[in-house]
C-alpha positions as CSV (number, residue, x, y, z in Angstrom):
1,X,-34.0,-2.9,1.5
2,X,-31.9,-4.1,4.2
3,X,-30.4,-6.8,1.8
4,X,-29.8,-5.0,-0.8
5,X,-27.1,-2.9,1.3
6,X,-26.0,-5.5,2.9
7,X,-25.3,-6.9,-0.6
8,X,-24.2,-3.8,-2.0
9,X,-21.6,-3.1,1.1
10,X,-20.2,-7.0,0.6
11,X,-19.7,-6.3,-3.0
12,X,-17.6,-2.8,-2.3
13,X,-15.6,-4.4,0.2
14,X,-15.0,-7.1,-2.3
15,X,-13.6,-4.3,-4.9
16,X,-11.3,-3.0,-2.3
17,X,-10.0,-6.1,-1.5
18,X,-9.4,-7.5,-4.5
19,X,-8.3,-3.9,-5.8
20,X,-4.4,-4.1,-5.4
21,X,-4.4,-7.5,-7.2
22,X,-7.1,-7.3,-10.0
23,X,-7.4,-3.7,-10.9
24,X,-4.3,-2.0,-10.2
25,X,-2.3,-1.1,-13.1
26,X,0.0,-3.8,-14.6
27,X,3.6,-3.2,-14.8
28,X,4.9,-2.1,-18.2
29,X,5.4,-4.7,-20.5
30,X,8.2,-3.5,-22.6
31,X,10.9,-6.4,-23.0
32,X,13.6,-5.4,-20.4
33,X,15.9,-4.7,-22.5
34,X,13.8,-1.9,-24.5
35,X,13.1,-0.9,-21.0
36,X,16.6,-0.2,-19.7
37,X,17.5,2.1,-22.7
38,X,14.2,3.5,-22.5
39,X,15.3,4.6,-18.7
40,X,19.2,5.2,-19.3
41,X,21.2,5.3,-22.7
42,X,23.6,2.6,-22.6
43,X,27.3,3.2,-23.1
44,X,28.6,1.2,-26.0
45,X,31.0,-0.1,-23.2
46,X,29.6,-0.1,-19.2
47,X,31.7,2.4,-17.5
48,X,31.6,2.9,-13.7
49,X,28.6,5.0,-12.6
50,X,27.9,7.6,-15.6
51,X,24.9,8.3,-13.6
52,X,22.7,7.7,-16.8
53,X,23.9,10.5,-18.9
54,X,24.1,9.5,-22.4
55,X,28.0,8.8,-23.2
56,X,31.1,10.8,-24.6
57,X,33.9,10.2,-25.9
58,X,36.4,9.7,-23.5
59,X,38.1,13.1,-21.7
60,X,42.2,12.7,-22.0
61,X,43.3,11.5,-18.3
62,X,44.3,14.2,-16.2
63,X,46.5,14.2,-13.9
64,X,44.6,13.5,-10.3
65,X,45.6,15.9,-7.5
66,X,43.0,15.0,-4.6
67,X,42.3,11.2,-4.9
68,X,43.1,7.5,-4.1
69,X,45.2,4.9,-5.8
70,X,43.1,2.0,-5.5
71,X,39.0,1.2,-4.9
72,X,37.8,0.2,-1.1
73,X,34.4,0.4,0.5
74,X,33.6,1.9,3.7
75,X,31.3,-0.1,6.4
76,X,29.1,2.9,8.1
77,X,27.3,0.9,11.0
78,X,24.4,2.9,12.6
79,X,21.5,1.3,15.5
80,X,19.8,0.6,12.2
81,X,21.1,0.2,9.5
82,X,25.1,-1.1,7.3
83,X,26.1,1.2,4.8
84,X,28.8,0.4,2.5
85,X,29.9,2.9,0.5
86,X,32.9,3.0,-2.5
87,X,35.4,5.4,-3.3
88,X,34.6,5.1,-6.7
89,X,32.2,7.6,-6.9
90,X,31.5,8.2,-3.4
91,X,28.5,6.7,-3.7
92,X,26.4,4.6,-1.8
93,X,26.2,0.5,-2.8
94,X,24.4,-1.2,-0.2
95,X,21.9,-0.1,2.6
96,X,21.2,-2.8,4.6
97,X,18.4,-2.5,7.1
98,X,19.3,-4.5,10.4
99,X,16.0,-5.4,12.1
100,X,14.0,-6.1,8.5
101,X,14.8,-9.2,6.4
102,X,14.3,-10.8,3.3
103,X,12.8,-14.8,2.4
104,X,16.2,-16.2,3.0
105,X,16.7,-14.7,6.3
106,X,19.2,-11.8,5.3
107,X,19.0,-8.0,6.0
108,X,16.7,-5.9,3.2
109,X,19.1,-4.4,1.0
110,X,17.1,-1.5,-0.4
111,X,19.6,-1.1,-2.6
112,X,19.7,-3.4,-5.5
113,X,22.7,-5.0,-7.3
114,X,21.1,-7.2,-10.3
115,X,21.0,-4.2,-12.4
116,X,22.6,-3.5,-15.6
117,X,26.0,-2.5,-14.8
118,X,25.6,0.9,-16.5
119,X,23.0,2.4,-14.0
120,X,24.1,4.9,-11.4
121,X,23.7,3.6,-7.9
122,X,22.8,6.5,-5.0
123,X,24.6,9.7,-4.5
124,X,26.2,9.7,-7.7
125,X,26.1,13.0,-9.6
126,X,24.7,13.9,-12.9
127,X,26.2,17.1,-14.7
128,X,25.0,19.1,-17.5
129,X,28.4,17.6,-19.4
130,X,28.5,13.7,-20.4
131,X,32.0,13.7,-20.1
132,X,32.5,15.5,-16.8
133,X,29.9,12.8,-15.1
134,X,31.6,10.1,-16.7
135,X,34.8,11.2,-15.5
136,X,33.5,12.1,-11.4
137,X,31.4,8.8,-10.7
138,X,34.3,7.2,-11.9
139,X,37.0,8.9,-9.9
140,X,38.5,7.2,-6.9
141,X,37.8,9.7,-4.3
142,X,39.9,10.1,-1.2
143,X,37.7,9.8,1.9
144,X,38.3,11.1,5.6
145,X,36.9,10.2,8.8
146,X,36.6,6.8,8.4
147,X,38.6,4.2,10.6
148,X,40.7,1.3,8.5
149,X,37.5,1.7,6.4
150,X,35.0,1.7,9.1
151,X,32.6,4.2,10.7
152,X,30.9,3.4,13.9
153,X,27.8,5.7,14.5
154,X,25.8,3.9,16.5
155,X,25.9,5.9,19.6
156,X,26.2,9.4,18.0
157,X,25.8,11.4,14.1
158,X,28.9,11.0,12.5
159,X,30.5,12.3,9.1
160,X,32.0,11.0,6.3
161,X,34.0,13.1,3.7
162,X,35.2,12.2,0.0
163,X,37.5,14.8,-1.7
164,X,38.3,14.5,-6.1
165,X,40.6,17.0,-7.5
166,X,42.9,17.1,-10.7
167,X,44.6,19.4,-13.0
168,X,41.8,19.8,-15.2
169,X,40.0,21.7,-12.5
170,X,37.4,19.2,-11.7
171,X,37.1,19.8,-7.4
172,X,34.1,17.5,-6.0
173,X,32.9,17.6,-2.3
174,X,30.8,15.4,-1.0
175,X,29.8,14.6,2.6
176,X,27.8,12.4,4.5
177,X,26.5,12.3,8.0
178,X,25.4,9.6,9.1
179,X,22.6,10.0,12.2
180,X,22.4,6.9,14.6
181,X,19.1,6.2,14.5
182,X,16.0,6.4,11.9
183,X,17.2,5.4,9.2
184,X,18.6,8.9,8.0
185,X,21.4,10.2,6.0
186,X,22.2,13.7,5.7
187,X,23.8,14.3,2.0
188,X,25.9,17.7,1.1
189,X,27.4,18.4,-2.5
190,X,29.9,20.9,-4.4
191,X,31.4,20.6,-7.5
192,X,33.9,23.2,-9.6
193,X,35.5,23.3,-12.9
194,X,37.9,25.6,-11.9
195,X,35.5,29.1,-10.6
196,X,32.7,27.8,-12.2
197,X,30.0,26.0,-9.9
198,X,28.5,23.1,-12.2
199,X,25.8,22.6,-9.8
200,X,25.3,18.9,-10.2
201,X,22.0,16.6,-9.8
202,X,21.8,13.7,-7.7
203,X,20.9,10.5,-9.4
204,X,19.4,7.6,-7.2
205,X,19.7,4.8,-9.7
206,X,16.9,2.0,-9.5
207,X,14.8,1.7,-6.6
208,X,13.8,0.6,-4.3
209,X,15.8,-2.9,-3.5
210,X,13.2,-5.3,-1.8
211,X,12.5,-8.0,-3.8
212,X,10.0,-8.9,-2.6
213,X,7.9,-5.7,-3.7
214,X,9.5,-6.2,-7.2
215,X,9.0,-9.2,-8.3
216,X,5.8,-9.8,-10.4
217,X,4.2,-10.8,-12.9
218,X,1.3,-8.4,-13.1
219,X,-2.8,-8.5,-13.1
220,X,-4.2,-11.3,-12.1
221,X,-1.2,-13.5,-12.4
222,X,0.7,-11.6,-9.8
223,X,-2.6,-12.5,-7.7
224,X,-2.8,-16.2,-8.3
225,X,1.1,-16.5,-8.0
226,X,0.9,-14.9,-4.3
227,X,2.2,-11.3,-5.2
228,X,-0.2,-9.4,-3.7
229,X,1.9,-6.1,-2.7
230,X,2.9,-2.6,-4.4
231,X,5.7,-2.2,-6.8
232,X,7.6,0.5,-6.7
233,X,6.4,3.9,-7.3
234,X,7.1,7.5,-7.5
235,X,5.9,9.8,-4.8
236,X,6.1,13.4,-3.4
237,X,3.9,15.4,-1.5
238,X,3.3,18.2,-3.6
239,X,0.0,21.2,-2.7
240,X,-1.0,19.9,0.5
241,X,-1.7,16.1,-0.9
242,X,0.3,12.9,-1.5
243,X,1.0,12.2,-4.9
244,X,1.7,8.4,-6.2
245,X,2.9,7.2,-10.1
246,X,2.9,4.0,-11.0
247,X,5.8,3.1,-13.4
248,X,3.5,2.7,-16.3
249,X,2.6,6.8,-15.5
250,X,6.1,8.5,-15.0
251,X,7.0,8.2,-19.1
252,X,4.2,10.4,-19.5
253,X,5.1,12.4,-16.2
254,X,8.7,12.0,-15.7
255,X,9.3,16.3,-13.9
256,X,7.6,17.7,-11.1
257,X,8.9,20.9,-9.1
258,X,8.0,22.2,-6.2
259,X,8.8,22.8,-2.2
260,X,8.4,19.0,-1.5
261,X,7.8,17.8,2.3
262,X,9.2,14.5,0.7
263,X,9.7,13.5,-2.8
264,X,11.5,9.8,-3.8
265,X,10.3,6.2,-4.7
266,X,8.7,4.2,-2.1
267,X,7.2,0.2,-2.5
268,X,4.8,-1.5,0.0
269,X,6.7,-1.2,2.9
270,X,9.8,1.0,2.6
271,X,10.5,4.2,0.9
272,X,13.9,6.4,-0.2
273,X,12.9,10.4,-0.1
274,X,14.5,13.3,0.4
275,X,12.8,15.1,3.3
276,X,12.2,18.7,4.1
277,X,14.7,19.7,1.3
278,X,13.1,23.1,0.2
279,X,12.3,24.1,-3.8
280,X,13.2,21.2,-5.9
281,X,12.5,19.0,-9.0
282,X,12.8,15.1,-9.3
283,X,13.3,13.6,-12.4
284,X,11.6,10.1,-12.7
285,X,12.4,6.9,-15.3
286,X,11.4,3.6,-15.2
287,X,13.2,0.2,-15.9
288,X,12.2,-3.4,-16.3
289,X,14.7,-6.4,-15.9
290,X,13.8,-9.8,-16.1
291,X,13.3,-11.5,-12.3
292,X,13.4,-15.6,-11.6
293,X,10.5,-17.7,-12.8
294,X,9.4,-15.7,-15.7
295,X,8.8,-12.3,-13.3
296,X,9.7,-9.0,-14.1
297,X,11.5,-6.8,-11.8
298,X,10.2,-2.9,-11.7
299,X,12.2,-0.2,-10.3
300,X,11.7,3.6,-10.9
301,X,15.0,5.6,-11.2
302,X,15.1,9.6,-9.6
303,X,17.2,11.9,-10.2
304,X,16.9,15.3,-7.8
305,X,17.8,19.1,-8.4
306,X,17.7,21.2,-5.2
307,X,18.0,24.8,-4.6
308,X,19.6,25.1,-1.8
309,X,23.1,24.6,-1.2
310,X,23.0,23.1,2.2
311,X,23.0,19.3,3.4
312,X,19.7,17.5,2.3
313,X,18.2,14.8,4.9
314,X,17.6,11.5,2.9
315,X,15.1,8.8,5.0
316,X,15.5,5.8,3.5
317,X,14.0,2.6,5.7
318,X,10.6,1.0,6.8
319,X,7.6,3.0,6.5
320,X,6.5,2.3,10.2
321,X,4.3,5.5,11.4
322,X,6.4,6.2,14.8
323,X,9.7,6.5,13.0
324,X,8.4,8.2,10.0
325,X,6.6,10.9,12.4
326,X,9.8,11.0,14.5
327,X,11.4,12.2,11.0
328,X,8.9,14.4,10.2
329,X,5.3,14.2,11.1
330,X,4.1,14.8,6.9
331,X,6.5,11.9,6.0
332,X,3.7,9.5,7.8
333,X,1.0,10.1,4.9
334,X,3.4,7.8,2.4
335,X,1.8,5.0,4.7
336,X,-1.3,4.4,1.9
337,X,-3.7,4.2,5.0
338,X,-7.0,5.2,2.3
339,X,-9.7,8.1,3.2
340,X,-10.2,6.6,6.0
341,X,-6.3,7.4,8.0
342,X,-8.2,8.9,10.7
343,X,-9.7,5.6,11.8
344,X,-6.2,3.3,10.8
345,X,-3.9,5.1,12.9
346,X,-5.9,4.7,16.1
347,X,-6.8,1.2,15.2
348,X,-2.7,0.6,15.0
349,X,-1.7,2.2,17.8
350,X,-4.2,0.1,19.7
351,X,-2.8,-2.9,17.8
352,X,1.0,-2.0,18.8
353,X,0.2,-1.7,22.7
354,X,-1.9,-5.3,22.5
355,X,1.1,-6.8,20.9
356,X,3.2,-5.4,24.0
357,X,1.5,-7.3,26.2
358,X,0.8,-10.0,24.1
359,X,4.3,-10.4,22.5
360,X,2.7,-12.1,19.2
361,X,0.6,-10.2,16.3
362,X,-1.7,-12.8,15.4
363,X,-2.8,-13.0,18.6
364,X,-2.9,-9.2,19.3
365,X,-5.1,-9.4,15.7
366,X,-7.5,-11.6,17.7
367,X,-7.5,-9.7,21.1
368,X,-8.2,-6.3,18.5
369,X,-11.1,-8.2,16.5
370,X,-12.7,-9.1,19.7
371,X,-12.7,-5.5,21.4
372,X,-14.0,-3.7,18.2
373,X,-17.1,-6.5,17.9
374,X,-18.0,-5.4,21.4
375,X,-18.2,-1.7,20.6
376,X,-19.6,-2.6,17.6
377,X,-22.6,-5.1,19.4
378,X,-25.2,-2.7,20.4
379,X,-25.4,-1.7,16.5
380,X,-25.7,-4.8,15.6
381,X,-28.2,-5.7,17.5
382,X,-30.1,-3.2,16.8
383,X,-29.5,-4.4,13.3
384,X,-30.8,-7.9,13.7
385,X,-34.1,-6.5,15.7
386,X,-34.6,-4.5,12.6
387,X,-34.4,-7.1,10.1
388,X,-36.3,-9.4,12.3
389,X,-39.0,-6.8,12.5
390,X,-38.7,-7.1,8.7
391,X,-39.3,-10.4,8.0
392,X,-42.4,-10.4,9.9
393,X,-43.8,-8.2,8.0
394,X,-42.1,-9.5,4.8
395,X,-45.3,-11.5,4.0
396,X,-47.7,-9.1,4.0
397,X,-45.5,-6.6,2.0
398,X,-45.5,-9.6,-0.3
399,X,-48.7,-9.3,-0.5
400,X,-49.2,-6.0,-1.3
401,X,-47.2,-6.5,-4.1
402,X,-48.9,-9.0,-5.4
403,X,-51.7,-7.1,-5.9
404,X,-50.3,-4.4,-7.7
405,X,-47.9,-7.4,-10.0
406,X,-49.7,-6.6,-13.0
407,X,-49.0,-2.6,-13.3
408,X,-46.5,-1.3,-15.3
409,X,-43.8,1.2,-13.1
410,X,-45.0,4.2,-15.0
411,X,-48.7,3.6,-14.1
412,X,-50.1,5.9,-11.7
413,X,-52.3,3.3,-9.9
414,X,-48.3,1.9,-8.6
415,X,-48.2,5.2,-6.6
416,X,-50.9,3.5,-4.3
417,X,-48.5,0.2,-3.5
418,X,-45.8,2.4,-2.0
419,X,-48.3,4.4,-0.2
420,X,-49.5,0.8,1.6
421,X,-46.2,-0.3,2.2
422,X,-45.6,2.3,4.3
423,X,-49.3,2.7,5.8
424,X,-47.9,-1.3,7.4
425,X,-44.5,0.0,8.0
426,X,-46.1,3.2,10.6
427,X,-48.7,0.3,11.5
428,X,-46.0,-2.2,12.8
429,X,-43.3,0.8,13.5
430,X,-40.9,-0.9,11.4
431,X,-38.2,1.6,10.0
432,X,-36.9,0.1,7.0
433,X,-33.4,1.9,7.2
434,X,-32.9,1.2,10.7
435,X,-31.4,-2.3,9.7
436,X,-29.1,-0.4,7.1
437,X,-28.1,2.5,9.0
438,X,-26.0,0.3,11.6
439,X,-24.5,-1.9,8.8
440,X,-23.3,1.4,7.2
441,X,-22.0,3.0,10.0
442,X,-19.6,-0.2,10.4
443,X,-18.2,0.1,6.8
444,X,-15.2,2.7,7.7
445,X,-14.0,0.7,10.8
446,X,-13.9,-2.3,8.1
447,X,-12.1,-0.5,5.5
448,X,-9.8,1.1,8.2
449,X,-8.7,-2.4,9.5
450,X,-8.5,-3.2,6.0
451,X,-5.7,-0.8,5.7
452,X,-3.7,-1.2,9.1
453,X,-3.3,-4.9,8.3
454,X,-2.7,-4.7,4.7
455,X,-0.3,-1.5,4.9
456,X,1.6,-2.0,8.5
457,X,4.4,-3.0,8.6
458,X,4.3,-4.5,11.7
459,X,3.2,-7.2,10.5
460,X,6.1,-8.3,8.0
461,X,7.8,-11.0,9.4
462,X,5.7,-11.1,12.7
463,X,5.1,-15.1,13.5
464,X,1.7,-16.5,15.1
465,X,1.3,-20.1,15.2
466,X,1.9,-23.6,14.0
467,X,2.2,-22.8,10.0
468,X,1.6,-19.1,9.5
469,X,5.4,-17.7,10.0
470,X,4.6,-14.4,8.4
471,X,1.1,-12.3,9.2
472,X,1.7,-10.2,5.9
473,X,1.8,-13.0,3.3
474,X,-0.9,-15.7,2.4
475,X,-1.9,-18.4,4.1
476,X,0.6,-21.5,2.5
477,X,-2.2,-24.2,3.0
478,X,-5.0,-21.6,2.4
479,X,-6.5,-23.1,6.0
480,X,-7.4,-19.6,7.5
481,X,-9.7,-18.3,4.3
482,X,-11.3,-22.1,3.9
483,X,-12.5,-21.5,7.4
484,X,-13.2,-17.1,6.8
485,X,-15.6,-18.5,3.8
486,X,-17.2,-21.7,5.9
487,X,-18.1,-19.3,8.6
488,X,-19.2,-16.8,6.0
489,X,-21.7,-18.7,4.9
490,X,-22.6,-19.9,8.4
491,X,-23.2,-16.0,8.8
492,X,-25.4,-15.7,5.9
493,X,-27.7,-18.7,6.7
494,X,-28.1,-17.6,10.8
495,X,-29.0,-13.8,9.5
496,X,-32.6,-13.2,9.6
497,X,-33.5,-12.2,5.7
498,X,-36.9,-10.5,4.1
499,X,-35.4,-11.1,0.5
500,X,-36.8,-13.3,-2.5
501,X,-35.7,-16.7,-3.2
502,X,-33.0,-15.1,-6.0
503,X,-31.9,-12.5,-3.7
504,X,-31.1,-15.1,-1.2
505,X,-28.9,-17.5,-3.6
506,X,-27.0,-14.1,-4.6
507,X,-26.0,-14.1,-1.1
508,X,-24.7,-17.5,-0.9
509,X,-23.0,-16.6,-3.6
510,X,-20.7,-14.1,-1.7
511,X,-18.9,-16.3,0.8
512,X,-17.5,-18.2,-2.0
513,X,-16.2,-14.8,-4.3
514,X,-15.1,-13.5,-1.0
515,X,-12.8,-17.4,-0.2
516,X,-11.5,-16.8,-3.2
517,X,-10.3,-13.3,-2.9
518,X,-9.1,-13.7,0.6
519,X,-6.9,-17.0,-0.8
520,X,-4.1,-14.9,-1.5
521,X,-4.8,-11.8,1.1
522,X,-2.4,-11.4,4.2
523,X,-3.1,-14.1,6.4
524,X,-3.9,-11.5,9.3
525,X,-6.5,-10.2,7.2
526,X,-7.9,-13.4,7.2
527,X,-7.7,-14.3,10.7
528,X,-9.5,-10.7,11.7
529,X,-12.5,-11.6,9.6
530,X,-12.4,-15.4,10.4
531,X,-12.8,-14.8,14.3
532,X,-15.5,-11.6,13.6
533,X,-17.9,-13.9,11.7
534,X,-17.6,-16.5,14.4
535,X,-18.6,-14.0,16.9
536,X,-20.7,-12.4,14.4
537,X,-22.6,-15.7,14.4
538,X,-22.3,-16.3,18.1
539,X,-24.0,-12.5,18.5
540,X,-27.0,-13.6,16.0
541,X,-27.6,-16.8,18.1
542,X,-27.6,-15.2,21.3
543,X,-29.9,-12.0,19.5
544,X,-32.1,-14.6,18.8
545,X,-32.0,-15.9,21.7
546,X,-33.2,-12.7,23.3
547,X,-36.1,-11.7,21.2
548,X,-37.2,-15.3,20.6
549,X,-38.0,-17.1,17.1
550,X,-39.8,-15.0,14.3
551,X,-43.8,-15.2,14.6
552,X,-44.6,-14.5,11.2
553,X,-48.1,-14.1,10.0
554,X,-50.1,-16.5,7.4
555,X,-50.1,-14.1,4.1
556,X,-53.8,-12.4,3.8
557,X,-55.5,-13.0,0.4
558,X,-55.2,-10.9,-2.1
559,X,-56.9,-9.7,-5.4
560,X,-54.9,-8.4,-8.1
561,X,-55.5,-4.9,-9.0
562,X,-55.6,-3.8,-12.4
563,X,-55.3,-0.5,-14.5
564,X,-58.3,1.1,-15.5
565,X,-56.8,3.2,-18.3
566,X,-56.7,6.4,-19.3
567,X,-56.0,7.9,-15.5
568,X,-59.5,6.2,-14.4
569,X,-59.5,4.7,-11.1
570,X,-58.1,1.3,-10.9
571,X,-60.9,-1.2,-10.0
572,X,-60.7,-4.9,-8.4
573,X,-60.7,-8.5,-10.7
């Protein structure tokens, strides 16, 4: 019995490995093109920023009362983050995080700029007229509180104000304040046409900007090409619970309303929403544009309606649990920690005070691996005892058995096997769950560690030695999961086992699935379970040390028992 859990708890850790990579959904497959007007009408002609509204014919200039003669950005520098914004539009074109970076070394832009030119980029406005949004995200809008184009709010919130008028009647206000820390933006709108409030959307424009989330080429080719992470999706906590849409789901889904804690797009590791920002509704569209070496790149595009008038907080950063909980302590849950949260977040706060002692991750993995094996040792012992009671005992169950080999499951004379088996099992005082039970109880500490290296981002970036420069992507010579699967099957032959011969070669079989599915895992994932089967082995050795080898008992002879027929008793041949 023991090995069948055992198998059947290998085999479910297997599907959640290899989950993310072989089962979730692909990204949609239209041809880019088809995607991008699927997303946003094009204009026959790309003008600046029509925020996706379908176009109109052009509105006759008008003569421009509040505004500025020429376009300039703005540098906003905050402890975390670069912000350029343009005058054209007052809108936002780059957000560069400062302490994340990219493959080639540079600051995560989560904004991204290989997009079709006629998508809207953040903070632009959408209004129920084509026209009238063509004609504001294209105005050059006069800005104040800036310095020669620079606003320093490093040390303290500061605010940045863009002002359009003209003749028509078209009066926009927007404002921005900027907090110094956290990654936060707080973003305030108004918009006339003369007394009348047009009440305008915010469009986001494709998101989110990390290309290294967005890249991919889907399925099982994403796996085998090393793209093991989450694309963008939509998501919102909406009735107490975190809702996520893959790209493929928001054509079918694209409106949701409601008093959102946080609604936006997030990726594997960062995430854009709107937080605490009252009754609203997000509008969600996907696009597709062709990436390098035959990828596709997936973004999801929102567009927000709120409520309320007043200034609405955007976060848009890392998702690293003690900033998000210094935001707001419901924003944490867009961390995809699994059922088992309760257990990660421990498990990663114990991680992040290792690491400051230890100043390197992979190491802190190791120190982490080796603490949770001791708590974890008297249940496995207990575990090995059991099984090792087991196969004692395993030959005379055998036996048993055999006897009763030639009766059909249905025939009542079977009913007399199971009640031998457990006569021996209250003879011996073997408890055949007792071997289970402790392998079971280890299963959400696996999947929680599971989840704190595969979803922190901690790890991003974080050296540990020699060749592996970065704990969250796969090993480059695939060294780490050679050795996880060598010592996997080192594990397999050293644990005492009570099943058949095929049982057994099933088994063997596992180290080698598991090798392969761990070939393109995070290479901290495969340094935790590389160093807990070596002491995993070390424990068996010394286990066996303790109780001392196996005395297991010649078989007794048997004599088959057969059927008498007909409900008789069954007699001896």
């Amino acid at each position: 019995m023991e090995r069948r859990v055992l198998l059947a708890v290998i085999l479910s850790m297997a599907v959640l490995y290899a989950y993310q990579a072989l089962v979730a959904p692909p990204p949609d497959q239209q041809k880019p093109a088809q995607a991008a007007s699927a997303a946003t009408p094009v204009a026959p002609k790309p003008a600046p920023e029509t925020s996706g509204v379908a176009a109109a014919p052009a509105l006759p200039p008008a003569q421009t009362l509040v505004a500025e003669t020429g376009e300039r950005e703005i540098i906003v520098e905050t402890a975390d983050v670069q912000a350029v914004l343009s005058n054209r539009g007052a809108r936002v074109v780059h957000w560069r995080l400062k302490h994340y970076f990219d493959d080639q070394g540079k600051p995560v832009d989560l904004i991204p700029s290989d997009v079709p030119g006629d998508q809207p980029s953040p903070f632009a406005l959408r209004l129920d007229d084509a026209q009238l949004t063509a004609r504001v995200n294209g105005a050059l809008f006069r800005t104040s509180g800036d310095q020669n184009g620079r606003l320093d709010a490093t040390a303290e919130a500061r605010t940045l104000q863009f002002d359009y008028q003209d003749a028509a009647g078209v009066n926009v206000h927007k404002e921005f304040r900027f907090e110094p820390r956290d990654f936060l933006v707080a973003f305030s709108v108004s918009a006339k046409l003369g007394d009348r409030d047009l009440r305008p959307a915010i469009a986001w424009g494709p998101a989110l900007g990390d290309a290294g989330a967005t890249a991919t080429k889907g399925g099982l080719a994403s796996f085998f090409s090393g793209s093991v992470v989450q694309p963008p999706q939509a998501i919102f906590h909406q009735d107490g619970k975190v809702v996520r849409l893959a790209s493929t789901k928001v054509t079918s889904e694209p409106a949701h309303e409601s008093d959102f804690p946080f609604a936006g797009v997030d990726d594997h590791y960062f995430i854009a929403a709107a937080v605490r920002a009252g009754k609203a509704r997000v509008d969600y569209a996907a696009l597709t544009v062709p990436g390098p070496d035959d990828t596709q790149r997936q973004f999801l595009i929102p567009t927000f309606r709120f409520a309320k008038g007043t200034a609405i907080k955007f976060f848009i950063g890392p998702k690293q649990f003690d900033t998000l909980r210094r935001v707001d302590a419901e924003l944490v849950r867009a961390i995809n920690f699994g059922i088992f949260g309760f257990i990660a977040v421990p498990l990663l706060e114990i991680l992040k005070w290792l690491n400051g002692y230890i100043g390197n991750y992979g190491w802190s993995i190791i120190a982490l691996t080796i603490l949770l094996n001791l708590v974890l040792f008297p249940l496995r012992h207990k575990s090995v005892v059991a099984m090792r009671k087991m196969q004692v005992i395993q030959p005379q169950i055998k036996a048993i058995q055999d006897r009763y080999a030639n009766l059909s499951m249905t025939d009542p004379a079977k009913q007399k096997m199971n009640t031998e088996v457990m006569n021996l099992y209250r003879e011996k005082g073997v408890n055949p769950a007792s071997g289970c039970v402790p392998m079971l109880l280890q299963f959400p500490l696996l999947y929680a560690m599971y989840a704190v290296l595969g979803q922190g981002i901690e790890l991003r970036g974080a050296d540990f030695v020699l060749w592996i420069h970065d704990l969250s992507q796969h090993d480059p010579y695939y060294i780490t999961p050679l050795l996880m699967g060598a010592t996997l099957v080192w594990q397999t032959r050293t644990t005492p086992t009570s099943a058949d011969p095929a049982q057994q070669k099933m088994m063997m079989f596992m180290p080698v699935m598991m090798t392969a599915i761990f070939l393109r895992l995070a290479s901290g994932l495969a340094i935790y379970y590389l160093v807990g089967n070596l002491w995993a082995v070390g424990q068996q050795y010394f286990t066996n040390w303790m109780i001392g080898p196996a005395a297991v008992p010649a078989p007794p002879a048997t004599r088959k028992i057969k059927s008498a027929g007909g409900g008789k008793t069954p007699g001896a041949q």
